[in-house]
N, C-alpha and C positions, 0 to 999 in steps of 0.2 A: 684373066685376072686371077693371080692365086694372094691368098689369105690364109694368116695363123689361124687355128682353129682349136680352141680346148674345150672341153665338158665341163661344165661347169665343175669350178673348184671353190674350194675354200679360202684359199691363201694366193697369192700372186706366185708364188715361187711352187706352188704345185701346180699352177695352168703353165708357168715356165717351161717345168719338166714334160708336163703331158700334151704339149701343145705338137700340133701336129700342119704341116702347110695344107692347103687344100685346093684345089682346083676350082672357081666359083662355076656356077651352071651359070647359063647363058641369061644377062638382064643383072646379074648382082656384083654389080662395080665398085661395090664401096668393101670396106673391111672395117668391121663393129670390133669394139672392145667395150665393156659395159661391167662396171666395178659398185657391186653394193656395199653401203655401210652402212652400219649400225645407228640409231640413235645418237645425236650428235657428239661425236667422235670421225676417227678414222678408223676405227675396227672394222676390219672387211667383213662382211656375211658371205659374198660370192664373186667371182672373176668368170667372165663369160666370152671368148673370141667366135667369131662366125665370118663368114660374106653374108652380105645383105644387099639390100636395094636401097637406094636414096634416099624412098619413100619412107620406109623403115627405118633407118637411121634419125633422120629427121624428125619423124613421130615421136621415137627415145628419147629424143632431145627436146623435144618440145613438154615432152611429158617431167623436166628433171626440175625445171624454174629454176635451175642450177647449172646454166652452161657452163660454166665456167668451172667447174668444181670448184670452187674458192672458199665455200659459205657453210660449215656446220648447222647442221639440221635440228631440229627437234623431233622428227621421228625419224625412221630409216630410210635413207634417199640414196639417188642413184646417180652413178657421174658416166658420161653417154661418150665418146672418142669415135671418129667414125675419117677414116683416110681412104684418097683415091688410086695410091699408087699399088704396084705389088710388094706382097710382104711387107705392108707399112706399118701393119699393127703386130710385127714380132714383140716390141719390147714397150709396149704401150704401156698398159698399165705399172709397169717399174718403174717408165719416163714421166707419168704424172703423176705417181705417188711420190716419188723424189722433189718433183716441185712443190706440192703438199708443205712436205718439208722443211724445205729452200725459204719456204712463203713465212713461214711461222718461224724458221731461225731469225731469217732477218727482222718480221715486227718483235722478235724479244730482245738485238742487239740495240736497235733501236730505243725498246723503251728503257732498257737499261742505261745506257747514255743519255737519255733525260734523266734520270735518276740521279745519276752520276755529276752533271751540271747540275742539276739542283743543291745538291749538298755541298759542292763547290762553292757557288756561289752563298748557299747559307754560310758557311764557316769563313769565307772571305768577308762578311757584313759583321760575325761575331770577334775578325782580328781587329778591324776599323774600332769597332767601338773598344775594344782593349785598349788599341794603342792609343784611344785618342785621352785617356784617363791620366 
């Protein structure tokens, strides 16, 4: 099994750079990616790649109440990514901070276009009563 593997970074685009493949030792089948953030935000505090074991991985994950990363935090939490194949976690953390993103474009088009019918429909109620004078 080999696995990306960075030092702990700051940034996503600094484990990009310094990210190195690695050979797992015998028993660590999985490949951790483990992405801290700040206080409810997406500010990163850290980017961590490794091989790990199941066990490990699972434990992160269990520790996050946040599978999903979906859900901003009130203090600084942690979003856990943990794949079985080789090399699965090169661009992991890019692939779901881009959904991050993805996530919160679409609930603003969204609520924008309620917005958008609403005022429709307001100004379509104030032509009625014009015309009807």
């Amino acid at each position: 099994m080999e696995c990306y593997r960075c030092p702990v970074s700051v940034t996503k685009e600094e484990c990009q750079q310094n990210q190195f493949l690695d050979l797992c030792i015998t028993g660590y089948t999985t490949c951790f990616t483990q992405v801290k953030y700040a206080i409810g935000s997406r500010a990163i505090l850290n980017v961590t790649k490794s091989c790990v074991d199941d066990t490990f991985c699972e434990n992160e994950r269990s520790k996050t109440e946040n599978p999903n990363c979906d859900v901003l935090s009130e203090d600084n939490y942690d979003c856990v990514w943990c794949c079985h194949e080789d090399k699965c976690n090169e661009n992991s953390a890019g692939h779901f901070l881009q959904g991050d993103y993805s996530a919160i474009l679409v609930t603003m088009v969204i609520a924008i276009s309620f917005h958008v019918l609403q005022l429709l429909s307001s100004s379509e109620g104030n032509l009625l009563s014009v015309g009807d004078r």
